[in-house]
N, C-alpha and C positions, 0 to 999 in steps of 0.2 A: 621278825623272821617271816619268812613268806610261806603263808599255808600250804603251799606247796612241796613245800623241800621235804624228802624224806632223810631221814637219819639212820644211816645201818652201823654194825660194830664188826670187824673181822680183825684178824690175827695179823700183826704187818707180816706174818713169816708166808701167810695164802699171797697165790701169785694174785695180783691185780685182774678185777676181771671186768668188764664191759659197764654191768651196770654199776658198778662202784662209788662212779663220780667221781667227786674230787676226797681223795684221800688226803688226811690228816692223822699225823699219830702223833697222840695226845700223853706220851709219855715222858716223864721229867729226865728219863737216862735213855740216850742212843742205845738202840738195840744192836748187841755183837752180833759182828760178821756183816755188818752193814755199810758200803760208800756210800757218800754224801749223796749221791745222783742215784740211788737206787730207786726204781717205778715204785717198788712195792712200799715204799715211807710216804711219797708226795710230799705234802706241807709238813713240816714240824713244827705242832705247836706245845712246849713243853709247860707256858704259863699255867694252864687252866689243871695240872693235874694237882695228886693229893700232895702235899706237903711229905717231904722225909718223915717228917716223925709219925704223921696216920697213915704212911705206907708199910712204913714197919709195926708200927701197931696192928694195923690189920693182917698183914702177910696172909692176904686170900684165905683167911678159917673161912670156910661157910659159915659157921656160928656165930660168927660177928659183922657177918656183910648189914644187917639190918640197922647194929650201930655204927659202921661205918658210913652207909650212905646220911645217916643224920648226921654224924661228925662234919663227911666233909660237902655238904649242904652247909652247914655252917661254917666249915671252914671260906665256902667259894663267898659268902659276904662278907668275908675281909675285907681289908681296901686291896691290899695286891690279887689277891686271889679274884675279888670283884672285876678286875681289871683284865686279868686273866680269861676270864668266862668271857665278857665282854668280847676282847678282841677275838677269839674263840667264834662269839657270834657272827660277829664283822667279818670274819674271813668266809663262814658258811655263807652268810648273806646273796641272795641271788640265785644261789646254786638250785640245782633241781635235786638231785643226791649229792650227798655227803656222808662218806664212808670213815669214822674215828675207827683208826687200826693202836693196836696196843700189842706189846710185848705178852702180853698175859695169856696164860696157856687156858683161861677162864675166861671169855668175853663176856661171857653173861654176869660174871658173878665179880666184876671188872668198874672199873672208874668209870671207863670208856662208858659201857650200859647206862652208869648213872649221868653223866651228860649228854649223852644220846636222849633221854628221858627227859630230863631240864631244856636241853635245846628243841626238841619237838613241843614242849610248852610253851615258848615262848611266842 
C-alpha cells in the first residue's frame, strides 16, 4: 500500500464530499433505498467484510467490539476472507484517499474502522 494513501470511514447515507476519494462500501448487504449508480456507494466491495455469523454475533454491543475486532482479524486470515482483504487492498492501491463507507449508524465502533486500521498498516 502506498504511504501515502489515507483511509477515512463515513456513513454511505453522508453525501459524498470532495476529499472522500474513492469510496468503497465494504458491506456484505446493499444498503436500502439504494440504485446501483448511486455517487454515495462508489465501489462495492462486499468480500472483505465480517461473515454473517460475526455480524450477528456482534450486532454493534459496545461491549463486544474489542472481541469482535480479534474475531474477525482472524476471521480476514481465512482463505476467502484473506482474499477478500486482499482485493480490498488491490482496489485502494494507488489511491491518495480512500473513503470505506458502511451502512453502520456506528463508524467508529464498525468493521469499516477496523480495516481502515489494517489497511493503513499495511
Amino acid at each position: 500500500m502506498s504511504p501515502t494513501t489515507t483511509f477515512r470511514i463515513a456513513r454511505v447515507y453522508d453525501e459524498p464530499r470532495s476529499e472522500d476519494g474513492e469510496r468503497i462500501l465494504v458491506d456484505r448487504l446493499w444498503p436500502r433505498g439504494f440504485r446501483k449508480d448511486d455517487p454515495r456507494v462508489g465501489h462495492w466491495y462486499k468480500d472483505a467484510a465480517p461473515s454473517n455469523e460475526l455480524r450477528h454475533w456482534y450486532n454493534h454491543q459496545p461491549e463486544r467490539f474489542d472481541e469482535f475486532v480479534t474475531r474477525y482479524e482472524d476471521e480476514l486470515q481465512t482463505v476467502n476472507a484473506a482474499a477478500g482483504f486482499a482485493g480490498l487492498r488491490a482496489l485502494a492501491r494507488g489511491k491518495k484517499t480512500v473513503t470505506l463507507v458502511t451502512a453502520s449508524r456506528e463508524v467508529d465502533g464498525s468493521h469499516a474502522a477496523v480495516l481502515a486500521k489494517l489497511l493503513a498498516r499495511q
